[in-house]
Backbone as CSV, one residue per row, in Angstrom:
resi,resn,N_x,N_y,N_z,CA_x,CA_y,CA_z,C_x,C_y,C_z
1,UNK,19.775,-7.245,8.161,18.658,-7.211,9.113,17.493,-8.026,8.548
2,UNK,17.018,-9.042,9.447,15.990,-9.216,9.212,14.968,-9.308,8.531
3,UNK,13.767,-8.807,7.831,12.619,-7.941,7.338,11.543,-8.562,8.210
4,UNK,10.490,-8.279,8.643,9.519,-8.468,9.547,8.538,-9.267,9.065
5,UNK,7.627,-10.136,9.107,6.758,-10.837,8.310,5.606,-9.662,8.085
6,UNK,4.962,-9.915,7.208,3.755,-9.189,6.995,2.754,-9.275,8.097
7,UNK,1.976,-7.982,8.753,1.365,-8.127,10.030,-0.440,-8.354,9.128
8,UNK,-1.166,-9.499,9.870,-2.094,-9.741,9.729,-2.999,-9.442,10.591
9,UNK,-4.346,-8.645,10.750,-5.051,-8.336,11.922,-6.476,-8.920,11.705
10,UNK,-7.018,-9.947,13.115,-7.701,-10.836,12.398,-9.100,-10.263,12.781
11,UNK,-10.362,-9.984,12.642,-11.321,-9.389,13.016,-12.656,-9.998,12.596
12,UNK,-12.757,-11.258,14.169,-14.125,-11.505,13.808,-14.744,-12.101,15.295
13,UNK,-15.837,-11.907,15.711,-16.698,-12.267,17.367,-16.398,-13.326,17.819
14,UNK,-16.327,-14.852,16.455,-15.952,-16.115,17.016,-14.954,-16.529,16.968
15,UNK,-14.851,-16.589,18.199,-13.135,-16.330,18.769,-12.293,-17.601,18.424
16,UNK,-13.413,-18.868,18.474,-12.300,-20.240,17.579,-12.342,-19.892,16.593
17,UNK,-12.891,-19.604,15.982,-13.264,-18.846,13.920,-11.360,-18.433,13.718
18,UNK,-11.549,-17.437,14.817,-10.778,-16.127,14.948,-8.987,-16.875,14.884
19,UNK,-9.278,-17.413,16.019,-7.807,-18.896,16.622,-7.677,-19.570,15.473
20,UNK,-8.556,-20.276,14.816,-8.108,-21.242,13.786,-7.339,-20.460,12.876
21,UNK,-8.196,-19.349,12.163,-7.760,-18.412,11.186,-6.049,-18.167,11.547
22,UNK,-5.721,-17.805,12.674,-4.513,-17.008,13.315,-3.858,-18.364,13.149
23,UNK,-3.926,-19.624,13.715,-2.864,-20.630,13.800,-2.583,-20.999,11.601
24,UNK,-3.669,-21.282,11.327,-3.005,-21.049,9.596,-2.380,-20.221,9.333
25,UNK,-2.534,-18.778,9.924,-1.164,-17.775,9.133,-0.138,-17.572,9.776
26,UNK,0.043,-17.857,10.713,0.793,-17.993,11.821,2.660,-18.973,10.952
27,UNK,1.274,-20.489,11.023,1.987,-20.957,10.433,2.874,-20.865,8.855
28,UNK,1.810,-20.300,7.797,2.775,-19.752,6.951,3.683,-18.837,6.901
29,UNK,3.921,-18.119,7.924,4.699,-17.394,8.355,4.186,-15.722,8.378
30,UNK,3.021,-15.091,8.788,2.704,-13.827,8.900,2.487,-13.956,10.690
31,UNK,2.479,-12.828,10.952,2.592,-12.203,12.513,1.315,-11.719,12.481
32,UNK,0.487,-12.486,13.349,-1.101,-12.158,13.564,-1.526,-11.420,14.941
33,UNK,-2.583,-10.383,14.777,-3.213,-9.933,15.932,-4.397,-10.306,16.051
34,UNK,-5.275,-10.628,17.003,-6.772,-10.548,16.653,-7.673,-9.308,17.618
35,UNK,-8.990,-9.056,17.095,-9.465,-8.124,17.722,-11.061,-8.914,17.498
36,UNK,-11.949,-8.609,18.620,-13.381,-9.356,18.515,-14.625,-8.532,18.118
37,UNK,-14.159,-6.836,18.684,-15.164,-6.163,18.161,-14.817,-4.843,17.396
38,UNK,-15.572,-4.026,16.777,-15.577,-2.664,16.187,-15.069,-2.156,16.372
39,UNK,-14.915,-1.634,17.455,-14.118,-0.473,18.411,-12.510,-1.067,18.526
40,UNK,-12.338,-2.305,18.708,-11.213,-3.104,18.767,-10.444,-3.266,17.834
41,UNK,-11.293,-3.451,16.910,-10.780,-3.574,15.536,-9.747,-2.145,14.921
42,UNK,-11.069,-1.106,15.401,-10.049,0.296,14.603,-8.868,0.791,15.417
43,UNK,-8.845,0.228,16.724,-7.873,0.590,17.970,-6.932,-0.329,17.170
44,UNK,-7.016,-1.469,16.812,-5.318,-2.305,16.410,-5.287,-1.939,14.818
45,UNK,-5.921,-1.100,14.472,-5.319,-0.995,12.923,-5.061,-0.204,12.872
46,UNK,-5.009,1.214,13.975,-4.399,2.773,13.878,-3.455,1.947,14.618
47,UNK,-3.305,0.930,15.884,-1.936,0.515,16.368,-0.436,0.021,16.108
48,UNK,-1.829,-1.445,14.901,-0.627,-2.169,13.790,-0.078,-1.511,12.937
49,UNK,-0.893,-0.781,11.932,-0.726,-0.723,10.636,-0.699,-1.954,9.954
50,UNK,-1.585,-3.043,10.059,-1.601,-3.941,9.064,-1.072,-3.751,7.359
51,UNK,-1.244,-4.730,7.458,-0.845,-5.661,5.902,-2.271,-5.723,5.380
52,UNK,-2.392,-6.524,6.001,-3.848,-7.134,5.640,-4.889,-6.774,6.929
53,UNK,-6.291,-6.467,6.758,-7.396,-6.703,7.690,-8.430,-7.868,7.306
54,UNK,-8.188,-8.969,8.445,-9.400,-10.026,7.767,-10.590,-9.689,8.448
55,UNK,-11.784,-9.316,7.899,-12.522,-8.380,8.268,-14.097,-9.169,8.683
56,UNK,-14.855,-9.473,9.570,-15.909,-10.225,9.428,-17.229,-9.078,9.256
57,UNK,-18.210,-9.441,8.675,-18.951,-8.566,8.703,-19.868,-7.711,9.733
58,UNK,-20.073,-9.134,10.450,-21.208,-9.261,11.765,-20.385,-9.119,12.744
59,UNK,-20.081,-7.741,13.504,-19.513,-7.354,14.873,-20.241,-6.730,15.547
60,UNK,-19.752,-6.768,16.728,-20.462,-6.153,18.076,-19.738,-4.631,18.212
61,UNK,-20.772,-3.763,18.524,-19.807,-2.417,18.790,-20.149,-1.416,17.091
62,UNK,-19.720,-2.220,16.166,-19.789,-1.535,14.862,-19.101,-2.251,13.939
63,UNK,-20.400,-2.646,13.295,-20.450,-3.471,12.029,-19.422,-3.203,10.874
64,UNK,-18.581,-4.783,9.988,-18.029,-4.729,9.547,-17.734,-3.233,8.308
65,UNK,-18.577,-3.112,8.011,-19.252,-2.459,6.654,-18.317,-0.668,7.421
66,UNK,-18.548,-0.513,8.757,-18.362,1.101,9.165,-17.002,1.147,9.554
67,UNK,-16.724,-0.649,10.024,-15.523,-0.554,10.137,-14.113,-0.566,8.866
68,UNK,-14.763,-0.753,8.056,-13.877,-0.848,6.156,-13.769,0.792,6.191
69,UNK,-15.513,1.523,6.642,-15.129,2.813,6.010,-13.947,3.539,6.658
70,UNK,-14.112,3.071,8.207,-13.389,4.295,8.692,-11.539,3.495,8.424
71,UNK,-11.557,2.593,8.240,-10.070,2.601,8.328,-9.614,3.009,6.864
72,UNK,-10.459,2.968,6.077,-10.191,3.899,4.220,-9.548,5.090,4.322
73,UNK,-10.112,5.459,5.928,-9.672,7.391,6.259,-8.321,7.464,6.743
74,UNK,-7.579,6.083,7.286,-6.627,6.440,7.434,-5.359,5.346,7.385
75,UNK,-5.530,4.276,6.619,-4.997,3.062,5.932,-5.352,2.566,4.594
76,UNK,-4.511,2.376,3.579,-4.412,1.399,2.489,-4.351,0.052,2.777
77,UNK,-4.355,-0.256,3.512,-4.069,-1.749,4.169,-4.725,-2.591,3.503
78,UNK,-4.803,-4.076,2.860,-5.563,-4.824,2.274,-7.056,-5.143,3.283
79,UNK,-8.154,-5.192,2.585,-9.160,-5.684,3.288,-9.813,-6.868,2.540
80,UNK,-9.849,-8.244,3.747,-10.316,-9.164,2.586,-11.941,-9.182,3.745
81,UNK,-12.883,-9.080,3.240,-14.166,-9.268,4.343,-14.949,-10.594,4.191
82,UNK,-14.968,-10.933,5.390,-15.955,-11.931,5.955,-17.629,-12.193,6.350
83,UNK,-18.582,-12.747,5.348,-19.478,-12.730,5.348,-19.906,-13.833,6.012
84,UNK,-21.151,-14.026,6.814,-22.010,-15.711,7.011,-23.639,-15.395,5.840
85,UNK,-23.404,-14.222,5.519,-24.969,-13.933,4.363,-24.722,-14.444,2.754
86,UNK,-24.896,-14.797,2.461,-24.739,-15.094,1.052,-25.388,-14.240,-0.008
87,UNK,-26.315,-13.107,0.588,-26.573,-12.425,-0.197,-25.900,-11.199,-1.205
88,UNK,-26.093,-11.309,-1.985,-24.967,-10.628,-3.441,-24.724,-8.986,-2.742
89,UNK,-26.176,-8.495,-2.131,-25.678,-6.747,-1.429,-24.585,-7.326,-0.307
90,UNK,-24.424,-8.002,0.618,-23.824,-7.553,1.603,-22.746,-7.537,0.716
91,UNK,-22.131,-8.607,-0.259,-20.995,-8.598,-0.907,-20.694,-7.080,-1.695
92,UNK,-21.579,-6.492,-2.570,-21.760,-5.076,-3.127,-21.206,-3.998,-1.597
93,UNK,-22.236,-4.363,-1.110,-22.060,-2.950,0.156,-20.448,-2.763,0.594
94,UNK,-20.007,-4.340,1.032,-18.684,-4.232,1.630,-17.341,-3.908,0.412
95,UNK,-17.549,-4.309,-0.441,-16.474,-3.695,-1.978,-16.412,-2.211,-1.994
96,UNK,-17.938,-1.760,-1.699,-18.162,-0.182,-2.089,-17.639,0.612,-1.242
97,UNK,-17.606,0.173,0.123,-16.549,0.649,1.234,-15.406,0.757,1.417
98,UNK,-14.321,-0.456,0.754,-13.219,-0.035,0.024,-12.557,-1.362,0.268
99,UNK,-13.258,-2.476,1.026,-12.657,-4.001,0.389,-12.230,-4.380,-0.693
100,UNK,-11.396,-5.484,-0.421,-10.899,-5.535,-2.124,-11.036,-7.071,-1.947
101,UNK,-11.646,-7.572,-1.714,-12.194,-9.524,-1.893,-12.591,-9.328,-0.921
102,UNK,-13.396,-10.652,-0.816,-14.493,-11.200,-0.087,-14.618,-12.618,0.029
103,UNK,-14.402,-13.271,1.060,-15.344,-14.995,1.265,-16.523,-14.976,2.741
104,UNK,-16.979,-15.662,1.275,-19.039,-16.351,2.428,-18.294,-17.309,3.049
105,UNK,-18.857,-17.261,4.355,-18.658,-18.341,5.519,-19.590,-19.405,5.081
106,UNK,-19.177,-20.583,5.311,-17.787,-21.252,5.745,-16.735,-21.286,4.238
107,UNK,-15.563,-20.922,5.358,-14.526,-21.269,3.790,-13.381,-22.192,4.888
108,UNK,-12.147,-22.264,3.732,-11.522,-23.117,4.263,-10.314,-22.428,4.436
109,UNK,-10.113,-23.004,5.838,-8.893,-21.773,5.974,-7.202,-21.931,4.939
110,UNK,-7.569,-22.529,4.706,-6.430,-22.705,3.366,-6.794,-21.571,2.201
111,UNK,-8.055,-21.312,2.075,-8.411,-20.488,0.776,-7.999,-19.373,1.493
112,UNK,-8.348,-18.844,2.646,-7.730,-17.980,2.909,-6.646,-17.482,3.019
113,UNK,-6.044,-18.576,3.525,-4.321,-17.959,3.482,-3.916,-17.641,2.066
114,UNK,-4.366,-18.324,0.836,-3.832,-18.637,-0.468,-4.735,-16.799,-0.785
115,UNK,-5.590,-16.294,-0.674,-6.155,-15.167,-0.966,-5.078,-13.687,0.072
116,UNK,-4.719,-14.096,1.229,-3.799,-13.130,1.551,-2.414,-13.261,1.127
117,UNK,-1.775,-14.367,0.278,-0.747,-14.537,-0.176,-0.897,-13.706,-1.670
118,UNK,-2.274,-13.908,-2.429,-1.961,-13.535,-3.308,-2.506,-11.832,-3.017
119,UNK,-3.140,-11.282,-2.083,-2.832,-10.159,-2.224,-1.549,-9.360,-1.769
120,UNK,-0.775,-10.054,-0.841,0.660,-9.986,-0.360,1.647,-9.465,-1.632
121,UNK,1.354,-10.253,-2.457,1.955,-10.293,-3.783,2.503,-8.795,-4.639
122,UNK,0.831,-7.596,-4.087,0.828,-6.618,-4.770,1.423,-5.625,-3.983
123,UNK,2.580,-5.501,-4.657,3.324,-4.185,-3.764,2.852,-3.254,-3.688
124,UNK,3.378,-2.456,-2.148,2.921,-1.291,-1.748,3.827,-0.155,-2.568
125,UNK,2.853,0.366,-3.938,3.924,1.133,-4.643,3.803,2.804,-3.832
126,UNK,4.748,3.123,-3.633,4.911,4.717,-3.112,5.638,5.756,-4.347
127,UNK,4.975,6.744,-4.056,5.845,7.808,-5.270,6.904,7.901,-5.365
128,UNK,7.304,8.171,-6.760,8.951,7.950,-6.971,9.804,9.513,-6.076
129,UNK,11.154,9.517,-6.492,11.855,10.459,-5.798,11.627,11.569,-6.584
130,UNK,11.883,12.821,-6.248,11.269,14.561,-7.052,12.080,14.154,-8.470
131,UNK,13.216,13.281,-8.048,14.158,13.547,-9.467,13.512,12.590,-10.396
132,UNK,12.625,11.674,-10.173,12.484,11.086,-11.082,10.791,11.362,-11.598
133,UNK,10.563,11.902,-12.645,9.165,12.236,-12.947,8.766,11.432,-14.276
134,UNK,7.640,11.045,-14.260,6.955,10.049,-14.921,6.403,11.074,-15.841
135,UNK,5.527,10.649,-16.541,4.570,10.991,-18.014,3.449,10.624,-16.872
136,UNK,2.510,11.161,-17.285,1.202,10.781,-16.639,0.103,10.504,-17.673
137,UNK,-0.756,9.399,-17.659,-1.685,9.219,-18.749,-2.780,10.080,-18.535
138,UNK,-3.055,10.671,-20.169,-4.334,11.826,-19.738,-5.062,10.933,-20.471
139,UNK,-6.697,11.388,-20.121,-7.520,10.616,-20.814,-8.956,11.711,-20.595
140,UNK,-8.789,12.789,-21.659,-10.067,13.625,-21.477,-9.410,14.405,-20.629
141,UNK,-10.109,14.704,-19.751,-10.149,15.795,-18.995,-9.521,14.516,-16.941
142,UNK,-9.549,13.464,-17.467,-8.993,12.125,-16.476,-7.040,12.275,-16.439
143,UNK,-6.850,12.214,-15.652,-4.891,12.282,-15.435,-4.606,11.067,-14.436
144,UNK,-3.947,10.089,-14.982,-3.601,9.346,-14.196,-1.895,9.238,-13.870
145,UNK,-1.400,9.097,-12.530,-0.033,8.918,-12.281,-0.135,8.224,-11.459
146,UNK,1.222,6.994,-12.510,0.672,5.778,-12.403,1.926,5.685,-11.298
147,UNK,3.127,6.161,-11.452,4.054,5.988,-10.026,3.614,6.814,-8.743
148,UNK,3.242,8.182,-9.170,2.944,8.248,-7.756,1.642,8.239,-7.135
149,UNK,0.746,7.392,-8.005,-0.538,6.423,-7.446,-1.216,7.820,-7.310
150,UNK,-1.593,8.534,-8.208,-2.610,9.394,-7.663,-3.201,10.103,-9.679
151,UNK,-5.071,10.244,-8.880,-5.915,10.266,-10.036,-6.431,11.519,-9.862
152,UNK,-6.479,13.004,-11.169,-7.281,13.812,-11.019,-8.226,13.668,-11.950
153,UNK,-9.351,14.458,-11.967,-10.372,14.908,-12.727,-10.682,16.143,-12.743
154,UNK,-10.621,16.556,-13.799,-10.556,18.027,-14.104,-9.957,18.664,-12.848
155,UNK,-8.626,18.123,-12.476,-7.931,18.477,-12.117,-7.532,18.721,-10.121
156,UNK,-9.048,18.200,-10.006,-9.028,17.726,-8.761,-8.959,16.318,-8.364
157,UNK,-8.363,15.966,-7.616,-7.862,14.998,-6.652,-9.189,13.761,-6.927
158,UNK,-8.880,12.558,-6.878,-10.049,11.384,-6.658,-9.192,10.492,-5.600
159,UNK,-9.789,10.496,-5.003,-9.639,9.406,-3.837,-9.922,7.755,-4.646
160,UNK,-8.892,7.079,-4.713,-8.969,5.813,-5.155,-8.557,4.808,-3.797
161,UNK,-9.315,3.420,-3.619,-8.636,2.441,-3.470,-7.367,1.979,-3.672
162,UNK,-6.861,0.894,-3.390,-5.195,0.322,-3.642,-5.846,-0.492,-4.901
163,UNK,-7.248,-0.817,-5.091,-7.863,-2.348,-5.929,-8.119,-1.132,-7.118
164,UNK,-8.996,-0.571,-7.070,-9.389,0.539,-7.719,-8.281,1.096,-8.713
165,UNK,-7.142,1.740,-7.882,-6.151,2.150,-8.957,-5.932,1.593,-9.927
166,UNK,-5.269,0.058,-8.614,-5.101,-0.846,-9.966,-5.502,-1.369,-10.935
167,UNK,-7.149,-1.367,-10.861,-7.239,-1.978,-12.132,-7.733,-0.252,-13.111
168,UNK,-7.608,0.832,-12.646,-7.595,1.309,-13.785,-6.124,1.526,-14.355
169,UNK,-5.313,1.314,-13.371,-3.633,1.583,-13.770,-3.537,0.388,-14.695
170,UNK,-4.292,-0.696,-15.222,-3.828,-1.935,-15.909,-4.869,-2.035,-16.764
171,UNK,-5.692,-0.920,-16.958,-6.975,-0.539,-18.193,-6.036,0.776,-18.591
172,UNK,-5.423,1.765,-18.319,-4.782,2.640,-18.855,-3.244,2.586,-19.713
173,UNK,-2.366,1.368,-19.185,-1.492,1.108,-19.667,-1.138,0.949,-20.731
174,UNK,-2.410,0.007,-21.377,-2.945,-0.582,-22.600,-4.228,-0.058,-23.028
175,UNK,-4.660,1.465,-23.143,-5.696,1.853,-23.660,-6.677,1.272,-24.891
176,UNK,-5.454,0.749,-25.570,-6.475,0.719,-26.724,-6.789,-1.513,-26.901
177,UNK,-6.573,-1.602,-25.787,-6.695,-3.321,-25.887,-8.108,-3.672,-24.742
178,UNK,-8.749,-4.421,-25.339,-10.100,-4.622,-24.524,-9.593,-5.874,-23.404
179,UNK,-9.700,-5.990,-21.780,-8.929,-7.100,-21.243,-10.270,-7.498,-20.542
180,UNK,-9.914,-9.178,-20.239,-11.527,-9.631,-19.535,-11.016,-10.097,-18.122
181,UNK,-12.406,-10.048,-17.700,-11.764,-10.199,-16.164,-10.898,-10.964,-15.938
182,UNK,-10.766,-11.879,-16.392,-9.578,-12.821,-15.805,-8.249,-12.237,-15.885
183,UNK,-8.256,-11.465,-16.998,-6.666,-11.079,-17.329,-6.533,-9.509,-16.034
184,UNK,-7.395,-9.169,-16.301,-7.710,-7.817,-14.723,-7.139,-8.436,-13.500
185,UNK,-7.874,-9.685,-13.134,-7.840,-10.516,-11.993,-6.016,-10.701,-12.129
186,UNK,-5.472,-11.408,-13.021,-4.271,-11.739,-13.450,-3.529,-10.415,-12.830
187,UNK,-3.316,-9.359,-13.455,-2.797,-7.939,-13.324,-2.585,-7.716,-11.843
188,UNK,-4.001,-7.857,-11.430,-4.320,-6.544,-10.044,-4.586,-7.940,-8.664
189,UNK,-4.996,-8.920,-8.825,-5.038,-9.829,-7.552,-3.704,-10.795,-8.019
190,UNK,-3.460,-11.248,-9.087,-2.480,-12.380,-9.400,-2.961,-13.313,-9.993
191,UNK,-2.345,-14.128,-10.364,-3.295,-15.430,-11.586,-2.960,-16.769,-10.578
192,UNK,-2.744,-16.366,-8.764,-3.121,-17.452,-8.131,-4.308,-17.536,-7.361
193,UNK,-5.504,-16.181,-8.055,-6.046,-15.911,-7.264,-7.598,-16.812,-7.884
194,UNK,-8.094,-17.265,-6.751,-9.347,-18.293,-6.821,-10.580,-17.373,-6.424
195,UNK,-11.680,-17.096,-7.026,-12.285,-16.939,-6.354,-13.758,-16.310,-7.656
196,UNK,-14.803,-15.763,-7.299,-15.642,-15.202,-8.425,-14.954,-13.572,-8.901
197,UNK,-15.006,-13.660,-10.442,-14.226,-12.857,-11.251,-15.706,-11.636,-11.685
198,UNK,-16.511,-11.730,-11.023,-17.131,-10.613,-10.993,-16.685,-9.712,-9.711
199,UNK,-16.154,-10.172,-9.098,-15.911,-9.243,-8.254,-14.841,-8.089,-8.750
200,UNK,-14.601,-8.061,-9.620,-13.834,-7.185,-10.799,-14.982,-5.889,-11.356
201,UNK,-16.373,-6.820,-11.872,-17.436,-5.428,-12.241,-18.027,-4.797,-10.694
202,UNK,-17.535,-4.943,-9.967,-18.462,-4.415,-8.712,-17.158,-2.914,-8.466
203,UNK,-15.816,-3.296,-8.617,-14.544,-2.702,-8.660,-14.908,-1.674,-9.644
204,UNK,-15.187,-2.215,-10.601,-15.806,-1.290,-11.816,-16.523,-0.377,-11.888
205,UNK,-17.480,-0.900,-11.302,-18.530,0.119,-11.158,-18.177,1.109,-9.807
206,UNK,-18.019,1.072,-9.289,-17.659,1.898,-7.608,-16.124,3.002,-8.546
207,UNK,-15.795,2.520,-9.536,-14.676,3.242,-10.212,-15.261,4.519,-11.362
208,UNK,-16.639,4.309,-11.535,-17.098,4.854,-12.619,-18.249,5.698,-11.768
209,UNK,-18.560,5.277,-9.917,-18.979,6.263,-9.968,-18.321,7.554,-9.351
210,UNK,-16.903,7.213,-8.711,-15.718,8.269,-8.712,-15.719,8.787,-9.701
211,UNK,-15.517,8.444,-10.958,-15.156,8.787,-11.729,-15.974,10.035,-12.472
212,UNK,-17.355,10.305,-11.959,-18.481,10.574,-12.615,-18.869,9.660,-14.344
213,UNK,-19.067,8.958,-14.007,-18.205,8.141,-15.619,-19.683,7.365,-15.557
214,UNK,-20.752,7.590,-16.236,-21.983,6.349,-16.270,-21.810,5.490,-16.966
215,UNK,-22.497,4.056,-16.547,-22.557,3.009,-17.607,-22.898,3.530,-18.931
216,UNK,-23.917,3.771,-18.652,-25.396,4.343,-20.188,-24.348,4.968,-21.246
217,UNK,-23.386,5.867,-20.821,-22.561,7.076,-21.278,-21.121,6.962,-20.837
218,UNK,-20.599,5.842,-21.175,-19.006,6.135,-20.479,-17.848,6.771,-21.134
219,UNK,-17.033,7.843,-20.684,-16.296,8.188,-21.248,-14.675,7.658,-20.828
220,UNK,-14.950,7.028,-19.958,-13.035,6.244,-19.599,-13.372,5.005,-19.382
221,UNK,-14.590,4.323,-18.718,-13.727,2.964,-18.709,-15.154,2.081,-19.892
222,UNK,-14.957,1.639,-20.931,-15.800,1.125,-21.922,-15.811,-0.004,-21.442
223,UNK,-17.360,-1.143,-21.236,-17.747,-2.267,-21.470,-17.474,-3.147,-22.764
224,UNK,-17.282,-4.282,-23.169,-17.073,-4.748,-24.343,-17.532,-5.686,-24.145
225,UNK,-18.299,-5.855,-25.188,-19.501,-6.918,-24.630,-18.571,-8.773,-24.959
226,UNK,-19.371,-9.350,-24.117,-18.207,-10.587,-23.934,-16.923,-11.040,-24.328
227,UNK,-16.654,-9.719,-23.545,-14.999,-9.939,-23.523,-14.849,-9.138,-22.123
228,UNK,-14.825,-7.968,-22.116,-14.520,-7.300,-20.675,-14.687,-5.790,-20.824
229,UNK,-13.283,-5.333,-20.217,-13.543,-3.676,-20.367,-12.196,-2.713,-20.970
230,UNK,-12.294,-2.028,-21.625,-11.400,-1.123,-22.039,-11.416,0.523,-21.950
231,UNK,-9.997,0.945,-21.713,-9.816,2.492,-21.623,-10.509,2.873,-22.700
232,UNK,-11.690,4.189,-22.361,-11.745,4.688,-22.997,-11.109,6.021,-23.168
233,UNK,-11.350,6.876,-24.039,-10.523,8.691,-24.578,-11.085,9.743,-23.636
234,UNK,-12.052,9.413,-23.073,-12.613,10.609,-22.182,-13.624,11.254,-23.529
């Protein structure tokens, strides 16, 4: 049988923006929907179940930013968001919602496709079968399980991201090795991925404040000064 291409759902007001975007992935071979506003948007992503959401910021109905939150409540789906602001918060605000990349308008629709290929890349890992049980990394009073994708703290539940996990699932693996963004980027987006490698400390930080974990005082994920970040012991 078959396998289905990866479904892409495209979400932005300008509707050639929208067309151009769709005929590039089209052509690399993903199965595209588009939607123009807010309300539209969360109607085809409880419909699709995307792959990916290409997400613009500036919609009619309800802004990109409410639309990241609410589909967090009930999709993992990749979110790459679409800005025309260049300012560094809108980029902060939309990560903290549960995006996992970002491009400022204008980009080229080639970068884009090459940014949903390489998040394509990261499999959708699901928990293993009852028979097969993992070790889980403790760290303090922190438990991570790394197959069946789920984080407690003191023993309650943390709601993580798909971006989030991963890069603490690839800071925990290797506890005691300090890795810099690029090699993070490498791990958790792919090493075809182009784009600014701070968008890794913004991941970071939105991870530490789940985590209850402060900069000033961290007890799991340590800064290292020009180099990157490492597991810490709790």
């Amino acid at each position: 049988m078959t396998q289905a291409p990866p479904q892409i759902l495209i979400v932005d007001d300008e509707r050639a923006l929208a067309g151009i975007v769709a005929s590039y992935l089209d052509r690399a071979g993903y199965a595209t929907a588009l939607a123009h506003t807010g309300p539209d948007a969360l109607d085809a992503a409880r419909r699709l179940d995307p792959d990916v959401i290409i997400l613009d910021l500036g919609l009619p109905g309800l802004d990109g930013i409410e639309v990241c939150r609410e589909v967090r409540t009930f999709s993992d789906c990749y979110v790459l968001m679409l800005t025309a602001r260049a300012d560094e918060v809108d980029k902060l605000v939309g990560l903290s919602v549960g995006a996992d990349d970002y491009l400022t308008k204008p980009f080229s629709p080639r970068e884009l496709v090459a940014r949903v290929q390489a998040v394509l890349r990261r499999p959708r890992r699901t928990a293993p079968p009852s028979a097969a049980v993992s070790d889980a990394r403790e760290f303090g009073a922190l438990t991570i399980d790394q197959d069946g994708r789920e984080v407690k703290l003191h023993g309650e539940e943390v709601t993580l991201t798909r971006t989030e996990f991963d890069i603490l699932d690839a800071l925990s693996a290797r506890p005691h090795l300090a890795l810099s963004r690029r090699q993070i980027i490498d791990e958790v987006w792919g090493p075809s991925w182009v784009g600014d490698d701070h968008v890794v400390d913004v991941h970071v930080a939105n991870l530490r404040k789940k985590l209850d974990d402060p900069p000033t005082e961290p007890r799991y994920i340590l800064t290292i000064r020009g180099v990157g970040y490492r597991m810490g012991q709790g």
